[in-house]
C-alpha positions in Angstrom: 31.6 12.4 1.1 30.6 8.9 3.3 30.8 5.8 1.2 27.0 5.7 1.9 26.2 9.1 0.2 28.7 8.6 -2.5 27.0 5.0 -2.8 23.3 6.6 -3.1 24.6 8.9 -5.9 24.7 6.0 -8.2 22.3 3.8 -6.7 19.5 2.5 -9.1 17.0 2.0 -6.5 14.0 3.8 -7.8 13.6 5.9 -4.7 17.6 7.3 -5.4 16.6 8.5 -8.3 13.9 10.4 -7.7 15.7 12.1 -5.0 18.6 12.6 -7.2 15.8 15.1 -9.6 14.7 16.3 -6.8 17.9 17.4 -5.7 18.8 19.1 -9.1 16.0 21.8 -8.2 18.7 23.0 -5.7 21.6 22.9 -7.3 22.5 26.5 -7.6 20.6 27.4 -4.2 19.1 26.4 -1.3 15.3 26.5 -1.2 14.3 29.8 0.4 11.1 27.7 2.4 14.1 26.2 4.3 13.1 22.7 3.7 12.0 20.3 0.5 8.8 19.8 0.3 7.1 16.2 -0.2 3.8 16.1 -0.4 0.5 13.2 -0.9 -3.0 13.7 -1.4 -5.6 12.2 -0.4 -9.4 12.6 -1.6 -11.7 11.6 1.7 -14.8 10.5 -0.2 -13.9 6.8 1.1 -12.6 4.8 3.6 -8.6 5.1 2.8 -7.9 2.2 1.2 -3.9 0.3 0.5 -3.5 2.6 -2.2 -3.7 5.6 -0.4 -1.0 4.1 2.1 1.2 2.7 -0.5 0.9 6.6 -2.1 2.4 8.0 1.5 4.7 4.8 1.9 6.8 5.6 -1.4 6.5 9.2 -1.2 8.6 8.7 2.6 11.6 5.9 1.0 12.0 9.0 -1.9 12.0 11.4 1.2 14.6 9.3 3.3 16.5 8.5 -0.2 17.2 12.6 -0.4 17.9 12.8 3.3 20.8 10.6 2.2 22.6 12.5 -0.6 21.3 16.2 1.1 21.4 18.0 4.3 18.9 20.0 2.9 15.4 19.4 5.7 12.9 17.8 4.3 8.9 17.8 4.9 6.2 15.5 4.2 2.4 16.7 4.2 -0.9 14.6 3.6 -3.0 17.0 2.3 -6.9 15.5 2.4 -8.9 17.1 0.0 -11.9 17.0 2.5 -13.7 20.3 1.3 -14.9 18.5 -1.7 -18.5 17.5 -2.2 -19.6 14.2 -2.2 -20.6 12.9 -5.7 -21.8 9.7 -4.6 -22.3 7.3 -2.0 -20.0 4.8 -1.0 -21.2 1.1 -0.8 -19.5 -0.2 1.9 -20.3 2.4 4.6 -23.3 2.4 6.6 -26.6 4.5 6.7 -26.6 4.7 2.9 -29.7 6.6 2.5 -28.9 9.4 5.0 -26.0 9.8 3.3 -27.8 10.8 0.1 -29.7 13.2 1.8 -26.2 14.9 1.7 -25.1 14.7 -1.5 -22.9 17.3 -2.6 -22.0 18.8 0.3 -18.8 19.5 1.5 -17.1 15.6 3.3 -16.4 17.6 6.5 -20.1 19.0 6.4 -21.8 15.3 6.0 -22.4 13.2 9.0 -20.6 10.3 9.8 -22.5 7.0 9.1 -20.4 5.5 11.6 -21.3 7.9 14.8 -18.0 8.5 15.9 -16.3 12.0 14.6 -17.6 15.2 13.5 -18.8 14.2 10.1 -17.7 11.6 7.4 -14.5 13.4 6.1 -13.2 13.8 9.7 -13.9 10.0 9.7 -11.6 9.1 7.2 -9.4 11.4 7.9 -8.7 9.8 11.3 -8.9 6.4 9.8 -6.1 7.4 7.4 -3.9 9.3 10.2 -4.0 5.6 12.2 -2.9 3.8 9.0 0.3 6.4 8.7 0.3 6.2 12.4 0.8 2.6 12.9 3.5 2.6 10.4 5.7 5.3 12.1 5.5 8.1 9.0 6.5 11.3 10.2 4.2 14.1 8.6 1.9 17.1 8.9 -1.6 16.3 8.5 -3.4 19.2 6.3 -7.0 19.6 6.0 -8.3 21.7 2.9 -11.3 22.7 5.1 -8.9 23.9 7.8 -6.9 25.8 5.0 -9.7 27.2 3.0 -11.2 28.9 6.1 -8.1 30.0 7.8 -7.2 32.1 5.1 -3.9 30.3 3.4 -4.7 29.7 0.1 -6.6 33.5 0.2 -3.5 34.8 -1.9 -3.7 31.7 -4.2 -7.1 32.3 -4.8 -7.2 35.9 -5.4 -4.3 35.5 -7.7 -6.9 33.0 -9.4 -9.3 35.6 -9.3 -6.8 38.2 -11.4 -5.8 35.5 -13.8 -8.7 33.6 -14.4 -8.9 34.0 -18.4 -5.4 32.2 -18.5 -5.8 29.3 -15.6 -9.9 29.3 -18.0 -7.7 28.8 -21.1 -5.6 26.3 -19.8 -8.7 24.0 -18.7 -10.9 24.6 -21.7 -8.7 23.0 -23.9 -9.4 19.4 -21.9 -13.5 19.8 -21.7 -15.7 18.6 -24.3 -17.5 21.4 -26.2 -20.8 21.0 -23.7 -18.7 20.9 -20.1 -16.8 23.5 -21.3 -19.9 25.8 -21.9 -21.1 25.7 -18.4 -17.6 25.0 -16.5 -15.7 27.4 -14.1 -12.6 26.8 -12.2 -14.8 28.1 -8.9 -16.9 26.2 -7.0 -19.0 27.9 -4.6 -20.9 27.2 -1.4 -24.3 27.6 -1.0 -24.4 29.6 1.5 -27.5 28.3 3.0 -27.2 25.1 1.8 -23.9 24.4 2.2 -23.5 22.2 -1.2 -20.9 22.3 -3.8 -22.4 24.3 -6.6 -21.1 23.3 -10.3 -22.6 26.5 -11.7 -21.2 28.8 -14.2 -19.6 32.2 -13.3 -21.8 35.2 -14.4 -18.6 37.6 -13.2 -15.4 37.2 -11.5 -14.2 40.3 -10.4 -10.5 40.6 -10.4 -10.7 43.7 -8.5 -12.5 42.8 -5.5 -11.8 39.1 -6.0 -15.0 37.9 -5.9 -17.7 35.8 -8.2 -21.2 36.0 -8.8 -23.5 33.1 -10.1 -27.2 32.3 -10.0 -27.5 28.9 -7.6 -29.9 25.6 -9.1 -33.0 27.5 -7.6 -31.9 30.9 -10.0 -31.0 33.3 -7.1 -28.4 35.5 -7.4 -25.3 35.5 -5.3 -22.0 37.2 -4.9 -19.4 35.7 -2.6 -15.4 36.5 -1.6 -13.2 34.0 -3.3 -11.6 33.8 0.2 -12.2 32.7 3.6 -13.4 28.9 2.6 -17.0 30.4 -0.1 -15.7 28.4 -2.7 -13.1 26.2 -3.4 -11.4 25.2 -6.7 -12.3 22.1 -9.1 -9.8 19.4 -8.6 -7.5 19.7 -11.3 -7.0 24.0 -10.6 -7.0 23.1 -7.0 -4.0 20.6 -7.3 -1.7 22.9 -9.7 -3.1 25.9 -6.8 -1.7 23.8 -3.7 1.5 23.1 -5.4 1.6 27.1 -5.9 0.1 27.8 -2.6 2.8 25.3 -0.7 5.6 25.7 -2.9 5.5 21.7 -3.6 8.7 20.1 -4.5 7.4 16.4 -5.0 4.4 14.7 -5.0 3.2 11.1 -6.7 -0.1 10.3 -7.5 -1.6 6.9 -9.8 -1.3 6.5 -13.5 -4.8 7.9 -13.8 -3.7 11.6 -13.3 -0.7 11.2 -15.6 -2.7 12.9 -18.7 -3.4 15.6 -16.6 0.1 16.9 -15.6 0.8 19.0 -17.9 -2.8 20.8 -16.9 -1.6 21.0 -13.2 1.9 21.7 -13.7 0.9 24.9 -16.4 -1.8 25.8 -13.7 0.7 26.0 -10.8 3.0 28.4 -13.2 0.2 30.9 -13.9 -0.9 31.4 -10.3 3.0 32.0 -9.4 4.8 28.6 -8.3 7.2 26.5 -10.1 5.8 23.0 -11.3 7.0 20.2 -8.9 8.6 16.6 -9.5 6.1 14.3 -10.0 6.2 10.2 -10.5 3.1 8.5 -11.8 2.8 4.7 -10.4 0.9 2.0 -11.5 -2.6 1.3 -10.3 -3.5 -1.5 -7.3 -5.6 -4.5 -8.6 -8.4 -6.5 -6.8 -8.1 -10.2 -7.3 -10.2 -10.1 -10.7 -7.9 -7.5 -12.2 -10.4 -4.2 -11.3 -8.9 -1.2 -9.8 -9.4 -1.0 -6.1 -11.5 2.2 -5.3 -12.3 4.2 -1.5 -16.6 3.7 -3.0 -16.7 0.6 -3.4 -14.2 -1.1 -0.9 -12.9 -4.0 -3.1 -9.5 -5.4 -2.5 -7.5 -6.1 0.2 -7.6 -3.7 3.3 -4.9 -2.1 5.5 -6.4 -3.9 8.4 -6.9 -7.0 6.6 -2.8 -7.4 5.6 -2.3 -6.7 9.1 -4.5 -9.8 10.3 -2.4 -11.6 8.6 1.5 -10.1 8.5 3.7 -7.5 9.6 3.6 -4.1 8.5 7.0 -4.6 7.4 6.0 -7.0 4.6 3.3 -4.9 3.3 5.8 -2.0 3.1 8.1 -4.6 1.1 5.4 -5.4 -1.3 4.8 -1.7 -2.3 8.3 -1.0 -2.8 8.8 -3.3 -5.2 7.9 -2.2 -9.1 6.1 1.0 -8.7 5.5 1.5 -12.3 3.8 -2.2 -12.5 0.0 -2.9 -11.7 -0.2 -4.6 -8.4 -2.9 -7.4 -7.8 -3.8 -6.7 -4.4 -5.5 -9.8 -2.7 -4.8 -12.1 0.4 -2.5 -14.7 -1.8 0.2 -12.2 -2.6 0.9 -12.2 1.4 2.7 -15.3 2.0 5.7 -14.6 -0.7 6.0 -11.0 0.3 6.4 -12.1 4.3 8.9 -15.0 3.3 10.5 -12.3 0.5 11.2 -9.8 2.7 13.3 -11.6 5.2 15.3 -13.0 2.8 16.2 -9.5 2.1 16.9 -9.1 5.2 19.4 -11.7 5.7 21.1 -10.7 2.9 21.5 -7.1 3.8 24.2 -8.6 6.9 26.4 -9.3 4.1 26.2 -6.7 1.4 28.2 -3.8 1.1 26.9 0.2 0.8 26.1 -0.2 -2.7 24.3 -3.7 -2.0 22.1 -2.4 1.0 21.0 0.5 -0.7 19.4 -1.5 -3.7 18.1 -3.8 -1.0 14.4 -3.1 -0.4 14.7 -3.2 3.4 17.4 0.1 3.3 14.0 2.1 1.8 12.0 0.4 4.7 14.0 1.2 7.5 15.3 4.0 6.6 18.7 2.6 7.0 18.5 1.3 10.3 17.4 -2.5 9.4 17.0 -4.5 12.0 17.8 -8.8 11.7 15.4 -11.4 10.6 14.7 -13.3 13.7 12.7 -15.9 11.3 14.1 -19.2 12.1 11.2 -21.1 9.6 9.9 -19.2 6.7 6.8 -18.3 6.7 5.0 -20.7 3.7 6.7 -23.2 6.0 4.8 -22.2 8.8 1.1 -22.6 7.0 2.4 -26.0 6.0 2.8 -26.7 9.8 -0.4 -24.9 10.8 -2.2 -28.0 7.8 -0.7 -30.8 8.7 -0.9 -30.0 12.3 -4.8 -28.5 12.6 -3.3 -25.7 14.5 -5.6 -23.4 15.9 -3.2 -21.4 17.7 0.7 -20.5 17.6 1.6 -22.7 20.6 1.0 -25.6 18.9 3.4 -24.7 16.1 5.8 -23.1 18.7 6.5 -26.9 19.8 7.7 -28.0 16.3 9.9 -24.5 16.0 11.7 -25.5 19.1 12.2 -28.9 18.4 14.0 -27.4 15.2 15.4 -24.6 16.8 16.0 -25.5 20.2 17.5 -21.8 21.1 14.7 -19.9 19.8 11.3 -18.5 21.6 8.3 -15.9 21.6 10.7 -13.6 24.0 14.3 -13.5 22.0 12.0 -14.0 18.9 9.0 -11.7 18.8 9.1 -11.6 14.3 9.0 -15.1 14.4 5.9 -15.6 17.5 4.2 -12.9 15.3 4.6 -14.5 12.4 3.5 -18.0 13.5 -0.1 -16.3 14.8 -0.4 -14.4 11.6 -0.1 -18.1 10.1 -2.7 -19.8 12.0 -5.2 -17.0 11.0 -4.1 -17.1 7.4 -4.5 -21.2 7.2 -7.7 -21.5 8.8 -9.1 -18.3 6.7 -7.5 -18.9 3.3 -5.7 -22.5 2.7 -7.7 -24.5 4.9 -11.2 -24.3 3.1 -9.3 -24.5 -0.4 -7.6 -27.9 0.9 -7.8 -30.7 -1.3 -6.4 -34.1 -0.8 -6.5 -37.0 -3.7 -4.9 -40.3 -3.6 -2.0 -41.3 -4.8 -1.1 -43.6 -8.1 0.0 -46.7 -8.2 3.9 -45.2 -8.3 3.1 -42.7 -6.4 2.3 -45.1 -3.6 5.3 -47.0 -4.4 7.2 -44.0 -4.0 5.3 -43.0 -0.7 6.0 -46.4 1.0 10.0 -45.8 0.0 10.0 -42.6 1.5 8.4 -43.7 4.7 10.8 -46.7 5.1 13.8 -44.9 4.9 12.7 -42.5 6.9 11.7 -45.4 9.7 15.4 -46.3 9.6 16.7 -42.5 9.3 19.2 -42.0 11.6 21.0 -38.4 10.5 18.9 -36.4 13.2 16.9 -33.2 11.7 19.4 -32.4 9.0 17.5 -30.5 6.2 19.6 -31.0 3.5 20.0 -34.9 4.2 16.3 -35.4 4.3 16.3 -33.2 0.8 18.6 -35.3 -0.6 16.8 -38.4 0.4 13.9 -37.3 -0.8 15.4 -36.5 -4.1 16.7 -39.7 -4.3 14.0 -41.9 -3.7 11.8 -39.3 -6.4 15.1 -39.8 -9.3 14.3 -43.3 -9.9 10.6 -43.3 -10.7 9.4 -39.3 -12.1 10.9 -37.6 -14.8 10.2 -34.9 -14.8 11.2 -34.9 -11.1 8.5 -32.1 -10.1 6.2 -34.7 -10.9 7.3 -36.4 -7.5 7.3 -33.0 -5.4 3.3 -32.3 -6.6 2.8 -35.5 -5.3 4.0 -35.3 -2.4 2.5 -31.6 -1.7 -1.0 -33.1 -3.7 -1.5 -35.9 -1.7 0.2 -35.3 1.7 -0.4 -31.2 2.1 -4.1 -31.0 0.3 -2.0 -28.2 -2.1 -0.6 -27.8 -5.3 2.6 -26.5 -4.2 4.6 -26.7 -1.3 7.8 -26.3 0.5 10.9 -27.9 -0.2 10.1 -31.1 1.2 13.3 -32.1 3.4 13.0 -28.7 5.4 9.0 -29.7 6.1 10.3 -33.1 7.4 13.1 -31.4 9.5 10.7 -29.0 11.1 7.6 -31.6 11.4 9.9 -34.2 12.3 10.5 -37.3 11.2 7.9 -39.7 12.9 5.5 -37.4 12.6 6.2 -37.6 8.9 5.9 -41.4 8.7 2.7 -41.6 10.5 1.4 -38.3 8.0 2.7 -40.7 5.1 0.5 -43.8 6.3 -2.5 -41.7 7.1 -2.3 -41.2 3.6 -1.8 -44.2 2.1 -4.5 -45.2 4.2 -6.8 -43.0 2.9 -7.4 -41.4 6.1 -6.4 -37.7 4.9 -9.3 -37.4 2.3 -11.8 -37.8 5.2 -10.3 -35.2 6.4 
């Protein structure tokens, strides 16, 4: 056994130990599929939002982490629930009231408000293929439409057909008394309407495996359970495609927790054996609300990308999947600045070290090094003080720091620096507030700038730190007093960098004169 796979045996990394359960399902013998099954869904009744991502994301590190300890093959598929009907309208699409015109009918039957695919679902289906896309995943898409009508949940649902007291029995003890009167595990389509019928069964034949029911306008029907005429309610339909695929994982948001004992049951009447699940915590908007595919809140894919690598956003959702995540633009700068410290750190760790280091799960093992010579809160301190409008302008005080470095042997660090000049002039810049200092404050300024005036030890971060301590020591206690002033009435912030590395990277004179523009009252005009 490699030090590496003996290492991931006993690895604590969340994603080890999920792949060690999965594992156990094998222990006696290989799975007869050929390959371990990993699998995400995804409910196209909204654009795909970070959730959804985050969902495929950690379902792919707990895939990688069992390619480590197993030479077992692994797959991943995205199956998009895109047969479903569509309940309600989302609020942050376009052409809201043709939509409704369309309600209940199958995603991949509704047009697309935006004009560009063959109807809404295939919409956001491509939308969510780019997302995995962008990111590298390796996976097979599934469509349930496709499915449905090509016949491969046909056994599934005739076995549904034959068993349907029991899979009945399983879900009438979740309904209320009055759901449970009128529900059935089959959903129909019209088949001149093409709408989603939420009708009771008046048979189900297990014979000929088919169901009759009376549609909203009281006309009899009787249709084959197979070839895509009805489709399952959600809960029968995920325990069905576990059956159907022979699922071997699959994660899904706290909110389906209560039910997995429903799907897992459901899956072992129609013939497969119940997966291993993980249940992770839900994503948060910036008021505390659950971010949903209706109503759009929250921050985007897109939008973390305006603003950092995709490499950072993958950080952030591997970190504490069984805590709520507050998803909003202020949560960027620390996970940027985060995950290259982890990435220095991974140089000097050993087997046991890197694989409880976040960026192992990112890369996949193959971790590339931080080319981030200035972090990255450093960087929208530069973009203030300087009014940058673009990276070159912050390029010229990175070079002047790091004379070896540039936008060719440093393309993390170029990208970086005009992912900071967006997020300054979008998000700290309008927030910016400047107030004058106190009396000791000013006393404290004035020191500052005259030693700096006479400074002769060059751009030496820790010397400037230390001077700055200094001068601070004799006059604030406590000594963060002296730091908020500094960031309060130099930066326009509450908080800031550590202030000898600023004055390395601004530079020194430029320092002085940022000091006496201050004391001059010149930087609340501004």
């Amino acid at each position: 056994m490699s030090e590496m796979r003996e290492a991931a045996m006993s690895s604590k990394a969340w994603p080890f130990e999920e792949a060690r359960a999965v594992l156990k399902r094998y222990a006696k013998a290989a799975p007869e599929k050929g390959f371990v099954l990993f699998e995400t869904g995804y409910g196209p009744s909204g654009l795909p939002h970070i959730g959804t991502f985050g969902e495929v994301l950690r379902t792919t590190m707990i895939q990688r982490a069992f390619e480590e300890i197993s030479d077992i093959p692994t797959k991943l598929v995205c199956f998009s629930d895109d047969l479903d009907g569509m309940r309600k309208v989302p609020g942050n699409v376009p052409q809201q009231e043709m939509l409704a015109e369309h309600m209940h009918k199958p995603l991949t039957s509704v047009p697309d408000p935006f004009e560009t695919h063959e109807s809404f679902g295939h919409h956001n289906n491509a939308m969510l293929r780019r997302f995995l896309d962008t990111f590298g995943f390796e996976y097979e898409f599934y469509s349930a439409r496709e499915f449905y009508r090509a016949g491969h949940f046909d056994e599934i649902l005739k076995r549904a057909c034959e068993r349907y007291d029991q899979v009945m029995a399983v879900m009438l003890k979740s309904l209320r008394e009055e759901r449970a009167a009128t529900y059935s595990i089959f959903l129909p389509i019209h088949p001149e309407t093409g709408r989603v019928l939420y009708v009771p069964m008046k048979n189900v034949d297990p014979v000929n495996h088919t169901v009759t029911f009376d549609d909203e306008d009281g006309k009899e029907w009787t249709l084959p359970v197979t070839g895509g005429n009805v489709k399952l309610q959600w809960k029968p339909d995920f325990g069905a495609r576990w059956a159907a695929l022979d699922v071997d994982f699959e994660m899904y948001g706290k909110e389906h927790a209560t039910n997995t004992a429903i799907y897992d049951r459901i899956c072992e009447i129609l013939g497969g054996k119940k997966p291993n699940h993980f249940s992770y915590e839900l994503f948060l908007d910036e008021n505390g609300q659950k971010i949903s595919k209706s109503s759009g809140n929250g921050i985007s894919i897109d939008e973390w990308l305006t603003y950092a690598s995709t490499e950072s956003l993958s950080y952030f959702m591997y970190l504490k999947p069984k805590t709520a995540k507050r998803m909003h633009f202020d949560v960027i700068p620390k996970a940027v600045d985060e995950y290259h410290q982890q990435l220095r750190a991974y140089e000097g760790q050993d087997a046991k070290g890197r694989l409880n280091n976040p960026v192992w799960h990112i890369h996949g093992g193959d971790v590339p090094k931080s080319d981030m010579v200035v972090p990255f809160s450093m960087l929208l301190n530069l973009a203030s003080v300087s009014s940058a409008e673009d990276k070159s302008k912050l390029w010229g005080f990175i070079q002047r720091y790091a004379p070896e470095a540039s936008a060719e042997n440093n393309p993390g660090m170029d990208a970086a620096a005009g992912h900071a000049v967006r997020y300054f002039n979008d998000f700290v810049k309008p927030h910016k507030v400047f107030r004058a200092p106190s009396d000791l404050e000013r006393e404290a300024l004035e020191e500052l700038r005259d030693n700096l005036k006479v400074w002769e030890g060059g751009l030496d971060a820790e010397g400037l730190q230390t001077m700055v301590f200094a001068v601070g020591k004799e006059r604030f206690d406590p000594l963060r007093d002296w730091f908020t002033a500094l960031y309060e009435v130099l930066l326009g912030a509450s908080q800031g960098p550590r202030f000898g590395g600023f004055i390395a990277l601004y530079g020194v004179d430029e320092t002085v004169q940022l000091i006496d523009d201050a004391l001059a009252g010149k930087l609340l005009a501004s």
